[in-house]
C-alpha positions as a printed NumPy array, in Angstrom:
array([[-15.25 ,  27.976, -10.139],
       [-17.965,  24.897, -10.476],
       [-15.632,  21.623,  -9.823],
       [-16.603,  18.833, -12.026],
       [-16.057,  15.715,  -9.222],
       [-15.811,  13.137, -12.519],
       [-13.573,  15.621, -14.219],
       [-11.274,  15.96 , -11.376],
       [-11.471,  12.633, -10.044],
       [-10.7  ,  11.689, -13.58 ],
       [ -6.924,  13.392, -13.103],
       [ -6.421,  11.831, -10.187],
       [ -7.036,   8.324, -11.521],
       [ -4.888,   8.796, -14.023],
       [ -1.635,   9.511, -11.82 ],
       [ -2.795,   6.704,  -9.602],
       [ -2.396,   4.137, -12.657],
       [  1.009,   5.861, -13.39 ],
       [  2.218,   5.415, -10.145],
       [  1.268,   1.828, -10.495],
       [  2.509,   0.786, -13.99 ],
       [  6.123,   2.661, -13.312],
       [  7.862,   1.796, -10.436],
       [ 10.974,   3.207, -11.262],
       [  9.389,   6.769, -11.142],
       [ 11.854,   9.511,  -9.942],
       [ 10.705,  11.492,  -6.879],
       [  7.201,   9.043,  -6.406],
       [  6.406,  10.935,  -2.837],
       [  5.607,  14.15 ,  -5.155],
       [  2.788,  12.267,  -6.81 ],
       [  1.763,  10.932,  -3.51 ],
       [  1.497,  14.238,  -2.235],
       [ -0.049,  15.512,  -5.436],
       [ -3.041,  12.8  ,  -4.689],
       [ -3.283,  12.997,  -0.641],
       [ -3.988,  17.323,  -1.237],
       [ -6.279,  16.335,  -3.792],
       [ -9.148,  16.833,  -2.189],
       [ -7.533,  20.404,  -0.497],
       [ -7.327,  21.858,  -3.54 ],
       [-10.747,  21.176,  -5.217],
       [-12.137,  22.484,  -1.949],
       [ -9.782,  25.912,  -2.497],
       [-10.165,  26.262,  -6.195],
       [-14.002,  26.177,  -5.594],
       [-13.8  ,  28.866,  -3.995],
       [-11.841,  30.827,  -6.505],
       [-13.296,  32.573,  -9.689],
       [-11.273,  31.825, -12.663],
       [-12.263,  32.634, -15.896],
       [-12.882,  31.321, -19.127],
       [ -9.469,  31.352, -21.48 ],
       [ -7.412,  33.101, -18.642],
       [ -4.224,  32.035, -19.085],
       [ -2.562,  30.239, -16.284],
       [  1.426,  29.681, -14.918],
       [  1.724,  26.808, -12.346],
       [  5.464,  27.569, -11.399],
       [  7.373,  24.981,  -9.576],
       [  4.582,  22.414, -11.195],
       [  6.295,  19.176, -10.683],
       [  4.318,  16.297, -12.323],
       [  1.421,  19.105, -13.308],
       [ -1.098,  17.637, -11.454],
       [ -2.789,  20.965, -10.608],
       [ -2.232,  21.787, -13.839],
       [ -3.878,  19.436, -15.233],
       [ -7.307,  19.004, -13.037],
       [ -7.266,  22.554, -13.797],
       [ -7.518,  22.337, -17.735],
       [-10.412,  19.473, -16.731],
       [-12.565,  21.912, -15.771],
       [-12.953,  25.036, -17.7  ],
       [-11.38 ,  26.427, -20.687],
       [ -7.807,  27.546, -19.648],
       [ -4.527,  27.773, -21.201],
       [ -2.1  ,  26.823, -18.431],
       [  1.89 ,  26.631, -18.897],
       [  3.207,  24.718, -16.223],
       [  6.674,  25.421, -15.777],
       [  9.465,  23.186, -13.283],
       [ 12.95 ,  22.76 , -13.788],
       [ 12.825,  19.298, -13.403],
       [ 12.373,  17.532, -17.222],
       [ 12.047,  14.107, -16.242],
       [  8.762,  15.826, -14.107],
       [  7.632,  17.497, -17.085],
       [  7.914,  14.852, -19.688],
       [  6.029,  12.732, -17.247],
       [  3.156,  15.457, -17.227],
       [  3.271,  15.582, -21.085],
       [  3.002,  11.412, -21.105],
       [ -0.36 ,  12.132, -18.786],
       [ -1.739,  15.158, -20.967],
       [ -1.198,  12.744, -24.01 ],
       [ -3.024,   9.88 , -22.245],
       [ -6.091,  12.421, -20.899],
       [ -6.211,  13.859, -23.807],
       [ -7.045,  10.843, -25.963],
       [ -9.775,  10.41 , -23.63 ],
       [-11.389,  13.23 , -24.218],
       [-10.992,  14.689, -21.082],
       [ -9.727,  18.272, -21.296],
       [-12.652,  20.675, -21.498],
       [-12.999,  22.691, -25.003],
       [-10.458,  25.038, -25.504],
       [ -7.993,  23.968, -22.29 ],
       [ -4.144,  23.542, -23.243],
       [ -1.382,  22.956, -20.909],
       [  1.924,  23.461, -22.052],
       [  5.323,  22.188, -20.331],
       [  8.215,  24.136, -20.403],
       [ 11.268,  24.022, -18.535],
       [ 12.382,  26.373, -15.887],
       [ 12.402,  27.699, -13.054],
       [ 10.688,  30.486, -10.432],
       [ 13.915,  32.927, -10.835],
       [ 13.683,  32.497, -14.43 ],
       [ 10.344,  32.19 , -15.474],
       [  9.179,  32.179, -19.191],
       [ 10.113,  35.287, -20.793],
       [  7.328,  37.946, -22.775],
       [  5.376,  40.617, -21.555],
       [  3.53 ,  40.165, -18.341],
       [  0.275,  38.031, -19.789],
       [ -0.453,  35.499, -17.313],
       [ -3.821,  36.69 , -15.949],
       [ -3.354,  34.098, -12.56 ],
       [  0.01 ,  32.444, -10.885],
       [ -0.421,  29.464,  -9.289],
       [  2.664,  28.662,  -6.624],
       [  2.594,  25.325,  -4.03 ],
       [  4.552,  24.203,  -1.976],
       [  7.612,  26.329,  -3.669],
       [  8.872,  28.999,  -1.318],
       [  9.646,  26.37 ,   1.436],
       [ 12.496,  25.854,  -1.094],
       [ 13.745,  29.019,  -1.875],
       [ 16.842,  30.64 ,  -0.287],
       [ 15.958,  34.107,  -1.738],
       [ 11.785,  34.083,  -1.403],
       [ 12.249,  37.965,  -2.749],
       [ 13.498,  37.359,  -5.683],
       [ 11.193,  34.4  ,  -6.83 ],
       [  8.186,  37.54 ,  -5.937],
       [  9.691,  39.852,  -7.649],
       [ 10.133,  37.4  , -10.902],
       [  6.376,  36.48 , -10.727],
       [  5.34 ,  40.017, -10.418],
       [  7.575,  40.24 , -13.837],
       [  5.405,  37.73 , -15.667],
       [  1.823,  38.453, -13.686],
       [ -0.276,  41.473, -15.883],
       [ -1.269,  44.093, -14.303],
       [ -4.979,  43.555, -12.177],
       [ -3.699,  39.687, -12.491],
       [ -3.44 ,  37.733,  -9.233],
       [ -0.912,  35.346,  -7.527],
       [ -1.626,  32.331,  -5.147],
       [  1.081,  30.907,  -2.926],
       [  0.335,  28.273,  -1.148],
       [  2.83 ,  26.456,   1.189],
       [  3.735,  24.886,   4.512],
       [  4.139,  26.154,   8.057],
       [  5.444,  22.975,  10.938],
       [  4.531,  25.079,  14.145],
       [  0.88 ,  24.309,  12.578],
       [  1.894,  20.514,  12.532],
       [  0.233,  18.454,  15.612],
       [  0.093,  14.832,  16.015],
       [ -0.597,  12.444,  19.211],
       [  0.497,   9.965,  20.076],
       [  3.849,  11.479,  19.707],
       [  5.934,  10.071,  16.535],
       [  8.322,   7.041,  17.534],
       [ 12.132,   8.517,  18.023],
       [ 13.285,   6.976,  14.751],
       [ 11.026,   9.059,  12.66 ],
       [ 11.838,  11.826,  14.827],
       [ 15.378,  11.855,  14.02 ],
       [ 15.021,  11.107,  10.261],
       [ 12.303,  14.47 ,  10.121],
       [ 14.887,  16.524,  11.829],
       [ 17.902,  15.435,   9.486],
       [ 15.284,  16.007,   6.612],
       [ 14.471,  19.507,   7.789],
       [ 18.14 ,  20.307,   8.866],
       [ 18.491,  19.471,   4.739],
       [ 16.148,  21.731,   4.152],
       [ 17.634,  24.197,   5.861],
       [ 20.756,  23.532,   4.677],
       [ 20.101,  24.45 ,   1.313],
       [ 18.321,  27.649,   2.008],
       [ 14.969,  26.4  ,   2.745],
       [ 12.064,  27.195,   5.197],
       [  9.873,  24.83 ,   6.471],
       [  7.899,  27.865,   8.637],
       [  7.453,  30.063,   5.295],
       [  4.005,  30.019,   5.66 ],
       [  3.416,  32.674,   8.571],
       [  6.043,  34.704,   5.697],
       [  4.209,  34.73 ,   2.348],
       [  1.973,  37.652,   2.756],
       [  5.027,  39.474,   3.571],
       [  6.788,  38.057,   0.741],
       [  3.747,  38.995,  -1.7  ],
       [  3.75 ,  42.526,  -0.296],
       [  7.013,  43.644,   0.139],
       [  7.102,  42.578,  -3.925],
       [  4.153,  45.064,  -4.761],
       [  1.089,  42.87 ,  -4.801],
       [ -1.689,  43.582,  -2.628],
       [ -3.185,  40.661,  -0.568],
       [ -6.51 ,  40.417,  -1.472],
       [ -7.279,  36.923,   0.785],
       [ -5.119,  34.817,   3.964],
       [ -6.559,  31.674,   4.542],
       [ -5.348,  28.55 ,   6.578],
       [ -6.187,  25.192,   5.09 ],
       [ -6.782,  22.527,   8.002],
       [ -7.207,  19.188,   7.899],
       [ -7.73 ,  16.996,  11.077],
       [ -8.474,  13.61 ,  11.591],
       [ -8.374,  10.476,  13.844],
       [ -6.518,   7.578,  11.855],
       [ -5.986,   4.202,  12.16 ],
       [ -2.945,   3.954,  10.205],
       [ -2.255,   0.67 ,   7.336],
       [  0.682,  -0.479,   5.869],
       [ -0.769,   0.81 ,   3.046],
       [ -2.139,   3.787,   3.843],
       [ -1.536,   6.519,   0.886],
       [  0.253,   8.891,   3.72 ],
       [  2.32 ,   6.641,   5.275],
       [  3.985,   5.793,   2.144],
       [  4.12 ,   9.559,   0.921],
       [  6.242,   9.692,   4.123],
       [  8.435,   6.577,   3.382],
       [  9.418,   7.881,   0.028],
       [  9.9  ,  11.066,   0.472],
       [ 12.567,  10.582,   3.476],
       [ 14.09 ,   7.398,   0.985],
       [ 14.263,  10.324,  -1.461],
       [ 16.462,  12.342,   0.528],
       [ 18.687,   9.275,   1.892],
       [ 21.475,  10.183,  -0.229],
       [ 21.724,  14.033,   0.186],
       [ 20.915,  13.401,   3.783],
       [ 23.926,  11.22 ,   3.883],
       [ 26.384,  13.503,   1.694],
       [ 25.721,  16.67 ,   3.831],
       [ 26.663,  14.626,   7.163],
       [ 23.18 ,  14.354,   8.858],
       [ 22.828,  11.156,  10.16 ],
       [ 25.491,   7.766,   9.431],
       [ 24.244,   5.532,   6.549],
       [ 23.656,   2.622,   9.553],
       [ 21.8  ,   5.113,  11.395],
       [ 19.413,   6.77 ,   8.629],
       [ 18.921,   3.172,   7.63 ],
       [ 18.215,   1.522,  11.211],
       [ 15.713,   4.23 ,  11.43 ],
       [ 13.954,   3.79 ,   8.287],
       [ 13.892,  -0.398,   8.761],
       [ 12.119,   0.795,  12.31 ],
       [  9.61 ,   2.755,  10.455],
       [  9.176,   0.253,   8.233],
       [  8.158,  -2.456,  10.213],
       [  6.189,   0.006,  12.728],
       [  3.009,  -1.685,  13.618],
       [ -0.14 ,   0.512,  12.399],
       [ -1.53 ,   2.237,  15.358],
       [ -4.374,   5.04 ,  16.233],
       [ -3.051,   8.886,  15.939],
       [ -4.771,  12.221,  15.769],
       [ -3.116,  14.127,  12.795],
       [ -3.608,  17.355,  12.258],
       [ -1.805,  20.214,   9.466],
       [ -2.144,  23.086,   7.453],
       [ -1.313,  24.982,   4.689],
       [ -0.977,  28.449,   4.634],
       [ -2.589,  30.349,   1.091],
       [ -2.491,  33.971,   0.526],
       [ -3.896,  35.26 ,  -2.682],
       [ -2.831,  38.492,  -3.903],
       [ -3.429,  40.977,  -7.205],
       [ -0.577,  43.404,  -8.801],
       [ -2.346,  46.746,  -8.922]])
């Protein structure tokens, strides 16, 4: 797949100005996130060969970002499918805004639909390519979320799950001991409700053991050497995604309100400093036979 830099650069300008003009927006660290693996993804999906008026399912889409650089590029017809419908009305509001500037390519439609990975749009199995990020970290039963994409995937179709894996997770200097305790309540949460923050070393299994054959593993790095702002697009990504979880944090007994909100005036007010970052994703591709 060609990537179209003004196309897709395009998309992302377009959440940025959301983000902007609606503070009140629900969940703002998934945007965040959306824009900071921005350039990840255009790197992977050049690499991938979709084709012309293949039709697409982005489950577990949130805002449809994907979904929508996607539908910049080539002609696709994408449904992008999350249970959330604040998320998806959201995505709609963008398509609408995109779309009177002209910037789908001829022939692309993305759809928004309601749902969610257990219970995925019903019909025969049509969807010629299944698009799933940062989902199974999520999921407290990874087997049957494979087994309901395999449902919905047509036969020779393929499946890419993409997702997280912390042992792959280095940073130096070391992260102060208020962030450290406000990550560990955040991934006890996880936990807590049946998710997996070390999925990643698990989806080829996952894909597998659900009768695809893996056609491509590949780990995503990204390193660098930061001088961190106050500003700096993952350092708020960070800050709202742990105020996101404040109250759920709280209700399930991980940390005291004073404490979970000492430790996030700390990180607040930390003073920017020089770290070495480095991450990955985990992506295995995979085709039902």
């Amino acid at each position: 797949m060609r990537i179209d830099e003004d196309k897709w650069a395009a998309c992302d300008r377009e959440f940025t100005e959301y983000l902007a003009t609606h503070q009140d927006t629900p969940d703002r660290w998934m945007i965040l996130q959306a824009l900071l693996t921005s350039p990840t993804w255009k790197a992977l999906f050049g690499m991938v060969n979709l084709e012309e008026r293949w039709h697409i399912l982005d489950a577990g889409c949130g805002y449809g970002a994907l979904a929508l650089a996607l539908a910049g590029q080539m002609s696709l017809e994408i449904t992008a499918v999350d249970e959330n419908v604040r998320y998806l009305q959201v995505g709609e509001y963008i398509a609408g805004s995109l779309e009177n500037k002209g910037y789908f390519a001829g022939g692309s439609k993305v759809s928004f639909e309601a749902g969610d990975i257990y219970a995925l749009p019903p019909g025969e199995a049509n969807y010629d390519f299944a698009i799933v990020r940062f989902v199974y970290q999520h999921l407290s039963d990874p087997h049957r979320a494979t087994a309901s994409l395999a449902e919905v995937v047509r036969q020779g179709g393929y499946c890419m799950v993409i997702d997280i894996d912390d042992q792959m997770s280095i940073t130096y200097p070391e992260p102060s001991d208020a962030y450290s305790k406000l990550h560990e309540a955040f991934t006890a949460l996880q936990e807590a409700n049946g998710g997996d923050r070390y999925v990643g070393r698990k989806l080829s299994s996952y894909l597998s053991q659900g009768g695809f054959d893996i056609q491509m593993t590949l780990i995503l790095p990204q390193a660098q050497h930061v001088t961190t702002e106050r500003n700096d697009s993952s350092r708020l990504f960070t800050l709202e995604r742990l105020r996101a979880a404040r109250e759920d944090i709280l209700e399930a007994g991980l940390m005291s309100q004073q404490d979970f909100d000492t430790c996030m005036e700390i990180i607040t007010l930390e003073q920017p400093g020089e770290q070495f970052q480095s991450n990955a994703q985990v992506v295995v591709l995979a085709r039902k036979p």
